[in-house]
C-alpha positions in Angstrom: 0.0 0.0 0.0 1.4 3.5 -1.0 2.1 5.9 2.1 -1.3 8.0 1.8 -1.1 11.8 1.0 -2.9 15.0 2.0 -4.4 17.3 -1.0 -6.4 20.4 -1.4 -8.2 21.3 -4.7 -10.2 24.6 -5.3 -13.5 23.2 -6.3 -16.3 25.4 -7.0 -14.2 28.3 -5.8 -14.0 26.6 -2.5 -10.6 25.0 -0.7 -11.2 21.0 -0.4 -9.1 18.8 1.6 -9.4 14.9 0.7 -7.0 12.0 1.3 -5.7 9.8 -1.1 -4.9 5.9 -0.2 -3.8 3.2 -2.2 -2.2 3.2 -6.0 -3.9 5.0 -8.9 -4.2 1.8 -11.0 -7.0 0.4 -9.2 -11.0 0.3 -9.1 -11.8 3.8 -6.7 -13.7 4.4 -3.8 -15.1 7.5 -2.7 -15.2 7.5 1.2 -17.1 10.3 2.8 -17.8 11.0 6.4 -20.6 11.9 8.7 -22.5 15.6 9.3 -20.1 16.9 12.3 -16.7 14.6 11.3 -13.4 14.5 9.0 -12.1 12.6 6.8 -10.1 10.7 9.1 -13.0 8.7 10.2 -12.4 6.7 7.4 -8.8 5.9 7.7 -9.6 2.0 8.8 -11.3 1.5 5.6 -9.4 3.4 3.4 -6.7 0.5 4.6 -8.3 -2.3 4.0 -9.1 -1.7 0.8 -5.8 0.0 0.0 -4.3 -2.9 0.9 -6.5 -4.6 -1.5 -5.6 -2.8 -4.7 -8.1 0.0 -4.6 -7.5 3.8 -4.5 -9.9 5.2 -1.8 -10.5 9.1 -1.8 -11.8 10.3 1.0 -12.7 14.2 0.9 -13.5 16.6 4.0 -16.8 18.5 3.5 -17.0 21.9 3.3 -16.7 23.5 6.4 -15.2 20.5 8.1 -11.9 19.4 9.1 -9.4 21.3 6.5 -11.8 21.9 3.7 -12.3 25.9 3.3 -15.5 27.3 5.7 -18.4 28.4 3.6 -18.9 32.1 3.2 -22.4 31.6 2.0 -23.5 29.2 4.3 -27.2 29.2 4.0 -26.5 28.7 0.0 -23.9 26.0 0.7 -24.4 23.6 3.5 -26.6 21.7 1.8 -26.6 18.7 -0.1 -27.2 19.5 -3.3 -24.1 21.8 -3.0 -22.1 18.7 -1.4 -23.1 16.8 -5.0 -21.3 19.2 -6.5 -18.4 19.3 -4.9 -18.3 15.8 -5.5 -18.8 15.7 -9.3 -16.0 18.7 -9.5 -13.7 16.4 -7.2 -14.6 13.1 -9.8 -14.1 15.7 -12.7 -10.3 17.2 -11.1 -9.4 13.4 -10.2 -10.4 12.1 -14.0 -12.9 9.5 -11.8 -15.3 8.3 -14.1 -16.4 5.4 -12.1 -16.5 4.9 -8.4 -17.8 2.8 -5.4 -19.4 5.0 -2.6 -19.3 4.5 1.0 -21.3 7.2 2.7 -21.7 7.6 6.7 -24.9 9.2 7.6 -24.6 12.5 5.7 -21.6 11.0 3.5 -24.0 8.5 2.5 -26.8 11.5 1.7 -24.6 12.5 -0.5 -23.9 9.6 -2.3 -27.5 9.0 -2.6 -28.2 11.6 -4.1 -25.2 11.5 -6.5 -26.5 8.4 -7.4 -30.2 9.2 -8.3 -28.6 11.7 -10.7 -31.4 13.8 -10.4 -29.3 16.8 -9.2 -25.7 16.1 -10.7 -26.4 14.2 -13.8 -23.1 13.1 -14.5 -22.2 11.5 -11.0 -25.6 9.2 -12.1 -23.2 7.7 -14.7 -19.9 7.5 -12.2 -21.3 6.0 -9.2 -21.5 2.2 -9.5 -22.2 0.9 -6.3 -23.0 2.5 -2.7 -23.0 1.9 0.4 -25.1 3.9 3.4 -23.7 3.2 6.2 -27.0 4.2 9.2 -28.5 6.6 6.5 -31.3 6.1 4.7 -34.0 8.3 2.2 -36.1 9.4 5.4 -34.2 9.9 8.9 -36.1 10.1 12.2 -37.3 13.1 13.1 -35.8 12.5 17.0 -32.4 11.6 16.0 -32.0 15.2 13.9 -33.1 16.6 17.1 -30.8 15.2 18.9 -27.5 15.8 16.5 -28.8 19.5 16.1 -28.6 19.7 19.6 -24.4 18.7 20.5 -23.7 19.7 16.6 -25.1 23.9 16.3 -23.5 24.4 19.5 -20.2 22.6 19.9 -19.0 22.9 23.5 -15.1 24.1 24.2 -12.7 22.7 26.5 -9.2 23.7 28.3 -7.6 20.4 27.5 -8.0 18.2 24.2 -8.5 15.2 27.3 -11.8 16.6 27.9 -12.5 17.1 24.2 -12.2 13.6 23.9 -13.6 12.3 27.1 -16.9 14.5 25.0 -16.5 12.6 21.8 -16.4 9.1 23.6 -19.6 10.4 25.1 -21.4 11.5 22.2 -19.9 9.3 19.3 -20.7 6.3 21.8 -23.1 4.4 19.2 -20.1 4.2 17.2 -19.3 0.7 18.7 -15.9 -0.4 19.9 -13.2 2.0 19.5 -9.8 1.5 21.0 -8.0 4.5 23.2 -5.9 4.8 20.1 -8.6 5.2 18.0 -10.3 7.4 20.2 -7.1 9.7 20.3 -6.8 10.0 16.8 -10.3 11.2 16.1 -9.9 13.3 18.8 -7.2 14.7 17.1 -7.8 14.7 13.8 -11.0 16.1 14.4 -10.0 19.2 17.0 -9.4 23.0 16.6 -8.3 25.5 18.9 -10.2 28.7 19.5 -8.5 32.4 19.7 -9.2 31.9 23.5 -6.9 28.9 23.4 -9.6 26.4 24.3 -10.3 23.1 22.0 -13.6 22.2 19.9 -14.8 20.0 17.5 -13.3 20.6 14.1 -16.3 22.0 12.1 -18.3 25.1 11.5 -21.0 25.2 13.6 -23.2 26.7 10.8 -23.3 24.0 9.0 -26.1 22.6 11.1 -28.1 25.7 9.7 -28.9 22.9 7.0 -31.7 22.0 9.0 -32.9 25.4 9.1 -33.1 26.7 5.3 -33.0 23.3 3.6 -35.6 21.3 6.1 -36.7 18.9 3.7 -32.9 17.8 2.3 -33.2 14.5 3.7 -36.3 13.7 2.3 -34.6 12.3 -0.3 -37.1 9.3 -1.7 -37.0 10.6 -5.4 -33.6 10.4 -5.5 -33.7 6.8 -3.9 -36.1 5.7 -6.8 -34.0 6.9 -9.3 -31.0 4.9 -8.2 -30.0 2.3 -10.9 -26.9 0.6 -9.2 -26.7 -2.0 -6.5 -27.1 0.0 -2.8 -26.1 -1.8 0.5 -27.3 -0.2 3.8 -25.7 -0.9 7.1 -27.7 0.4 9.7 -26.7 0.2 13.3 -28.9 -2.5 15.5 -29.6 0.5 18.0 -30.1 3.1 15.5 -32.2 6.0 16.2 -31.6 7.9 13.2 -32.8 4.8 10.8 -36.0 3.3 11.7 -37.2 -0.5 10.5 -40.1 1.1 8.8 -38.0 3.0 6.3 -36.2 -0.2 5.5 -39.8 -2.0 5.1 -40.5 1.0 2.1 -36.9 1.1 0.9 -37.6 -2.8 -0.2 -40.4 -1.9 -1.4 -39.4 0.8 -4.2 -36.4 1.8 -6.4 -33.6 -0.4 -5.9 -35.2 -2.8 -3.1 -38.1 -3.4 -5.7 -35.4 -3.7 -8.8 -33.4 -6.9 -6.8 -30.4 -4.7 -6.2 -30.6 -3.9 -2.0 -28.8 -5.5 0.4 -29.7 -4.5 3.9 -27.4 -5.5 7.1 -27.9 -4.9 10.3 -24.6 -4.5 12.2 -24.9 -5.1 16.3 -23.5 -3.5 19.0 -24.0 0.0 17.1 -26.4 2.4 16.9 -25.9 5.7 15.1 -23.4 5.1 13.0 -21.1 1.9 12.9 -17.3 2.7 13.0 -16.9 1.1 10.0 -13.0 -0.2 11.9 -13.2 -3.7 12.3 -13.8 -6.4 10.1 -17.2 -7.1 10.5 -18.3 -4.1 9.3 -15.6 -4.0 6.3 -15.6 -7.4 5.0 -19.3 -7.2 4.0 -18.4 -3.3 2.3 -15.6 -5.9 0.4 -18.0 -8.0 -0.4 -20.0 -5.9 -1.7 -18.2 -3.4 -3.9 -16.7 -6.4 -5.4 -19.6 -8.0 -6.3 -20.9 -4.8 -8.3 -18.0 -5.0 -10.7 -17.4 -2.0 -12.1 
Protein backbone atom coordinates (compact mmCIF):
# COMPACT_ATOMS: atom_id res chain seq x y z
CA UNK A 1 0.00 0.00 0.00
CA UNK A 2 1.44 3.48 -1.04
CA UNK A 3 2.12 5.88 2.08
CA UNK A 4 -1.30 7.98 1.82
CA UNK A 5 -1.08 11.85 0.95
CA UNK A 6 -2.93 15.05 2.01
CA UNK A 7 -4.37 17.32 -0.97
CA UNK A 8 -6.38 20.45 -1.36
CA UNK A 9 -8.17 21.35 -4.70
CA UNK A 10 -10.17 24.55 -5.32
CA UNK A 11 -13.52 23.24 -6.27
CA UNK A 12 -16.34 25.41 -7.03
CA UNK A 13 -14.20 28.34 -5.79
CA UNK A 14 -13.95 26.56 -2.49
CA UNK A 15 -10.62 24.95 -0.68
CA UNK A 16 -11.19 21.05 -0.37
CA UNK A 17 -9.13 18.83 1.56
CA UNK A 18 -9.42 14.91 0.68
CA UNK A 19 -6.98 12.01 1.34
CA UNK A 20 -5.73 9.84 -1.13
CA UNK A 21 -4.87 5.86 -0.16
CA UNK A 22 -3.81 3.24 -2.22
CA UNK A 23 -2.17 3.22 -6.04
CA UNK A 24 -3.89 4.98 -8.89
CA UNK A 25 -4.24 1.77 -10.99
CA UNK A 26 -7.03 0.38 -9.22
CA UNK A 27 -10.96 0.27 -9.06
CA UNK A 28 -11.77 3.76 -6.69
CA UNK A 29 -13.72 4.42 -3.79
CA UNK A 30 -15.11 7.51 -2.68
CA UNK A 31 -15.20 7.49 1.19
CA UNK A 32 -17.14 10.26 2.81
CA UNK A 33 -17.78 10.97 6.41
CA UNK A 34 -20.62 11.95 8.74
CA UNK A 35 -22.51 15.59 9.29
CA UNK A 36 -20.11 16.85 12.34
CA UNK A 37 -16.74 14.65 11.34
CA UNK A 38 -13.44 14.46 8.98
CA UNK A 39 -12.05 12.56 6.76
CA UNK A 40 -10.13 10.74 9.10
CA UNK A 41 -13.04 8.71 10.21
CA UNK A 42 -12.41 6.75 7.43
CA UNK A 43 -8.77 5.92 7.68
CA UNK A 44 -9.60 1.98 8.85
CA UNK A 45 -11.26 1.54 5.65
CA UNK A 46 -9.38 3.43 3.41
CA UNK A 47 -6.74 0.51 4.56
CA UNK A 48 -8.32 -2.33 4.02
CA UNK A 49 -9.08 -1.66 0.82
CA UNK A 50 -5.78 0.04 0.05
CA UNK A 51 -4.33 -2.88 0.89
CA UNK A 52 -6.50 -4.58 -1.48
CA UNK A 53 -5.56 -2.85 -4.74
CA UNK A 54 -8.09 -0.03 -4.62
CA UNK A 55 -7.52 3.85 -4.53
CA UNK A 56 -9.94 5.16 -1.82
CA UNK A 57 -10.47 9.11 -1.85
CA UNK A 58 -11.82 10.34 1.02
CA UNK A 59 -12.69 14.19 0.94
CA UNK A 60 -13.48 16.60 4.05
CA UNK A 61 -16.80 18.49 3.47
CA UNK A 62 -16.98 21.86 3.31
CA UNK A 63 -16.70 23.53 6.37
CA UNK A 64 -15.18 20.45 8.10
CA UNK A 65 -11.88 19.43 9.13
CA UNK A 66 -9.41 21.30 6.47
CA UNK A 67 -11.77 21.93 3.70
CA UNK A 68 -12.27 25.85 3.32
CA UNK A 69 -15.47 27.30 5.67
CA UNK A 70 -18.45 28.36 3.60
CA UNK A 71 -18.91 32.13 3.20
CA UNK A 72 -22.40 31.55 2.00
CA UNK A 73 -23.49 29.23 4.28
CA UNK A 74 -27.17 29.24 3.97
CA UNK A 75 -26.51 28.68 0.02
CA UNK A 76 -23.88 25.95 0.67
CA UNK A 77 -24.38 23.56 3.47
CA UNK A 78 -26.59 21.67 1.75
CA UNK A 79 -26.63 18.74 -0.06
CA UNK A 80 -27.24 19.52 -3.31
CA UNK A 81 -24.09 21.83 -3.01
CA UNK A 82 -22.15 18.74 -1.38
CA UNK A 83 -23.07 16.83 -4.99
CA UNK A 84 -21.34 19.19 -6.53
CA UNK A 85 -18.41 19.33 -4.87
CA UNK A 86 -18.34 15.76 -5.49
CA UNK A 87 -18.78 15.71 -9.26
CA UNK A 88 -15.96 18.71 -9.46
CA UNK A 89 -13.74 16.40 -7.16
CA UNK A 90 -14.59 13.14 -9.80
CA UNK A 91 -14.14 15.69 -12.68
CA UNK A 92 -10.32 17.19 -11.14
CA UNK A 93 -9.39 13.44 -10.17
CA UNK A 94 -10.45 12.10 -13.97
CA UNK A 95 -12.93 9.53 -11.82
CA UNK A 96 -15.35 8.34 -14.12
CA UNK A 97 -16.39 5.36 -12.13
CA UNK A 98 -16.54 4.92 -8.44
CA UNK A 99 -17.81 2.79 -5.43
CA UNK A 100 -19.39 4.99 -2.64
CA UNK A 101 -19.33 4.49 1.01
CA UNK A 102 -21.30 7.16 2.69
CA UNK A 103 -21.68 7.56 6.71
CA UNK A 104 -24.93 9.22 7.59
CA UNK A 105 -24.60 12.54 5.74
CA UNK A 106 -21.61 11.01 3.47
CA UNK A 107 -24.01 8.47 2.46
CA UNK A 108 -26.83 11.47 1.71
CA UNK A 109 -24.64 12.55 -0.46
CA UNK A 110 -23.88 9.59 -2.31
CA UNK A 111 -27.53 8.97 -2.59
CA UNK A 112 -28.22 11.64 -4.13
CA UNK A 113 -25.23 11.53 -6.49
CA UNK A 114 -26.48 8.41 -7.38
CA UNK A 115 -30.21 9.22 -8.29
CA UNK A 116 -28.60 11.70 -10.72
CA UNK A 117 -31.42 13.83 -10.36
CA UNK A 118 -29.28 16.83 -9.20
CA UNK A 119 -25.67 16.13 -10.66
CA UNK A 120 -26.44 14.17 -13.83
CA UNK A 121 -23.07 13.14 -14.48
CA UNK A 122 -22.19 11.55 -10.96
CA UNK A 123 -25.64 9.21 -12.09
CA UNK A 124 -23.24 7.68 -14.66
CA UNK A 125 -19.95 7.48 -12.15
CA UNK A 126 -21.26 5.99 -9.25
CA UNK A 127 -21.53 2.17 -9.51
CA UNK A 128 -22.22 0.94 -6.26
CA UNK A 129 -23.01 2.53 -2.66
CA UNK A 130 -22.97 1.86 0.36
CA UNK A 131 -25.09 3.95 3.38
CA UNK A 132 -23.72 3.21 6.23
CA UNK A 133 -27.03 4.17 9.17
CA UNK A 134 -28.48 6.57 6.53
CA UNK A 135 -31.27 6.11 4.67
CA UNK A 136 -34.01 8.31 2.25
CA UNK A 137 -36.15 9.39 5.36
CA UNK A 138 -34.25 9.87 8.91
CA UNK A 139 -36.11 10.08 12.17
CA UNK A 140 -37.31 13.12 13.06
CA UNK A 141 -35.80 12.55 16.95
CA UNK A 142 -32.42 11.64 15.95
CA UNK A 143 -31.97 15.23 13.92
CA UNK A 144 -33.06 16.64 17.10
CA UNK A 145 -30.81 15.24 18.92
CA UNK A 146 -27.48 15.81 16.51
CA UNK A 147 -28.79 19.46 16.14
CA UNK A 148 -28.59 19.72 19.64
CA UNK A 149 -24.38 18.75 20.53
CA UNK A 150 -23.69 19.66 16.56
CA UNK A 151 -25.14 23.95 16.33
CA UNK A 152 -23.49 24.45 19.52
CA UNK A 153 -20.22 22.59 19.93
CA UNK A 154 -18.96 22.90 23.48
CA UNK A 155 -15.08 24.08 24.23
CA UNK A 156 -12.67 22.71 26.49
CA UNK A 157 -9.24 23.66 28.34
CA UNK A 158 -7.55 20.40 27.52
CA UNK A 159 -8.01 18.16 24.23
CA UNK A 160 -8.46 15.18 27.27
CA UNK A 161 -11.77 16.64 27.93
CA UNK A 162 -12.55 17.05 24.22
CA UNK A 163 -12.22 13.59 23.86
CA UNK A 164 -13.62 12.30 27.13
CA UNK A 165 -16.86 14.53 24.96
CA UNK A 166 -16.49 12.64 21.76
CA UNK A 167 -16.44 9.06 23.65
CA UNK A 168 -19.62 10.37 25.06
CA UNK A 169 -21.45 11.49 22.21
CA UNK A 170 -19.91 9.33 19.28
CA UNK A 171 -20.72 6.31 21.81
CA UNK A 172 -23.11 4.41 19.21
CA UNK A 173 -20.06 4.15 17.23
CA UNK A 174 -19.35 0.66 18.65
CA UNK A 175 -15.91 -0.37 19.90
CA UNK A 176 -13.17 1.96 19.46
CA UNK A 177 -9.78 1.47 21.03
CA UNK A 178 -8.04 4.46 23.21
CA UNK A 179 -5.90 4.79 20.06
CA UNK A 180 -8.62 5.22 18.01
CA UNK A 181 -10.29 7.41 20.17
CA UNK A 182 -7.09 9.69 20.31
CA UNK A 183 -6.77 10.03 16.85
CA UNK A 184 -10.26 11.15 16.12
CA UNK A 185 -9.91 13.34 18.84
CA UNK A 186 -7.23 14.69 17.12
CA UNK A 187 -7.85 14.74 13.82
CA UNK A 188 -11.04 16.06 14.41
CA UNK A 189 -10.02 19.20 16.99
CA UNK A 190 -9.39 23.03 16.58
CA UNK A 191 -8.29 25.51 18.86
CA UNK A 192 -10.23 28.70 19.47
CA UNK A 193 -8.54 32.36 19.70
CA UNK A 194 -9.17 31.91 23.50
CA UNK A 195 -6.86 28.92 23.41
CA UNK A 196 -9.61 26.43 24.30
CA UNK A 197 -10.31 23.05 22.00
CA UNK A 198 -13.56 22.17 19.89
CA UNK A 199 -14.82 20.03 17.49
CA UNK A 200 -13.32 20.65 14.08
CA UNK A 201 -16.29 22.05 12.09
CA UNK A 202 -18.27 25.12 11.51
CA UNK A 203 -21.02 25.20 13.56
CA UNK A 204 -23.19 26.74 10.76
CA UNK A 205 -23.26 24.05 9.04
CA UNK A 206 -26.10 22.62 11.15
CA UNK A 207 -28.12 25.65 9.68
CA UNK A 208 -28.94 22.93 7.03
CA UNK A 209 -31.66 22.04 8.98
CA UNK A 210 -32.94 25.41 9.09
CA UNK A 211 -33.06 26.68 5.34
CA UNK A 212 -33.03 23.26 3.60
CA UNK A 213 -35.58 21.32 6.15
CA UNK A 214 -36.71 18.93 3.67
CA UNK A 215 -32.91 17.80 2.31
CA UNK A 216 -33.18 14.51 3.66
CA UNK A 217 -36.31 13.67 2.31
CA UNK A 218 -34.63 12.29 -0.30
CA UNK A 219 -37.12 9.27 -1.69
CA UNK A 220 -37.05 10.58 -5.45
CA UNK A 221 -33.65 10.39 -5.46
CA UNK A 222 -33.69 6.83 -3.93
CA UNK A 223 -36.13 5.73 -6.84
CA UNK A 224 -33.98 6.88 -9.29
CA UNK A 225 -30.96 4.90 -8.24
CA UNK A 226 -29.99 2.33 -10.94
CA UNK A 227 -26.86 0.57 -9.16
CA UNK A 228 -26.71 -2.02 -6.49
CA UNK A 229 -27.12 -0.01 -2.82
CA UNK A 230 -26.12 -1.76 0.47
CA UNK A 231 -27.34 -0.19 3.77
CA UNK A 232 -25.74 -0.85 7.09
CA UNK A 233 -27.73 0.39 9.74
CA UNK A 234 -26.66 0.15 13.31
CA UNK A 235 -28.93 -2.46 15.46
CA UNK A 236 -29.63 0.55 18.02
CA UNK A 237 -30.13 3.11 15.48
CA UNK A 238 -32.18 5.96 16.25
CA UNK A 239 -31.64 7.85 13.17
CA UNK A 240 -32.82 4.84 10.84
CA UNK A 241 -35.99 3.25 11.74
CA UNK A 242 -37.23 -0.55 10.48
CA UNK A 243 -40.14 1.13 8.77
CA UNK A 244 -37.97 3.02 6.29
CA UNK A 245 -36.21 -0.21 5.46
CA UNK A 246 -39.83 -1.96 5.07
CA UNK A 247 -40.50 1.01 2.07
CA UNK A 248 -36.87 1.07 0.89
CA UNK A 249 -37.56 -2.79 -0.24
CA UNK A 250 -40.39 -1.91 -1.38
CA UNK A 251 -39.36 0.84 -4.16
CA UNK A 252 -36.39 1.82 -6.41
CA UNK A 253 -33.62 -0.40 -5.90
CA UNK A 254 -35.18 -2.82 -3.13
CA UNK A 255 -38.12 -3.37 -5.72
CA UNK A 256 -35.42 -3.74 -8.78
CA UNK A 257 -33.44 -6.91 -6.78
CA UNK A 258 -30.38 -4.73 -6.17
CA UNK A 259 -30.58 -3.94 -2.04
CA UNK A 260 -28.85 -5.49 0.44
CA UNK A 261 -29.71 -4.49 3.87
CA UNK A 262 -27.43 -5.46 7.09
CA UNK A 263 -27.89 -4.85 10.32
CA UNK A 264 -24.61 -4.47 12.23
CA UNK A 265 -24.92 -5.11 16.35
CA UNK A 266 -23.51 -3.49 19.03
CA UNK A 267 -24.00 -0.02 17.08
CA UNK A 268 -26.38 2.40 16.88
CA UNK A 269 -25.86 5.70 15.09
CA UNK A 270 -23.37 5.10 13.00
CA UNK A 271 -21.11 1.94 12.94
CA UNK A 272 -17.26 2.75 13.01
CA UNK A 273 -16.91 1.07 9.96
CA UNK A 274 -13.04 -0.19 11.90
CA UNK A 275 -13.17 -3.67 12.27
CA UNK A 276 -13.75 -6.42 10.09
CA UNK A 277 -17.17 -7.14 10.52
CA UNK A 278 -18.27 -4.05 9.31
CA UNK A 279 -15.58 -3.98 6.31
CA UNK A 280 -15.55 -7.37 5.03
CA UNK A 281 -19.29 -7.22 4.00
CA UNK A 282 -18.43 -3.34 2.32
CA UNK A 283 -15.58 -5.92 0.41
CA UNK A 284 -17.98 -7.96 -0.44
CA UNK A 285 -19.98 -5.91 -1.70
CA UNK A 286 -18.18 -3.43 -3.94
CA UNK A 287 -16.67 -6.38 -5.36
CA UNK A 288 -19.64 -8.03 -6.28
CA UNK A 289 -20.92 -4.76 -8.33
CA UNK A 290 -17.97 -5.02 -10.71
CA UNK A 291 -17.38 -1.99 -12.15
Amino acid sequence: MNTPTSNYLQIAGREIHWMDWGGQGGPVVIAWHGLARTCRDMDELAVHFAERGFRVVCPDTIGRGLSQWSQVPDDEYQLAFYARLANGLCDALALERVHWVGTSMGGAIGLVCAGGLVEPRMKARIASLVLNDIAPQIAEAAVERIRSYAGQPPAFDTVAELEAFFRTVYKPYGSLTDAQWRRLTETSTRRLPDGRVTPHYDPAMVRQFVVHPEDYVLWPHYDAIEVPVLCLRGAESDLVLPETLVEMQRRGPGAAGRLQIIEVPGCGHAPALNVPAHLDPIEAFVRAAGN
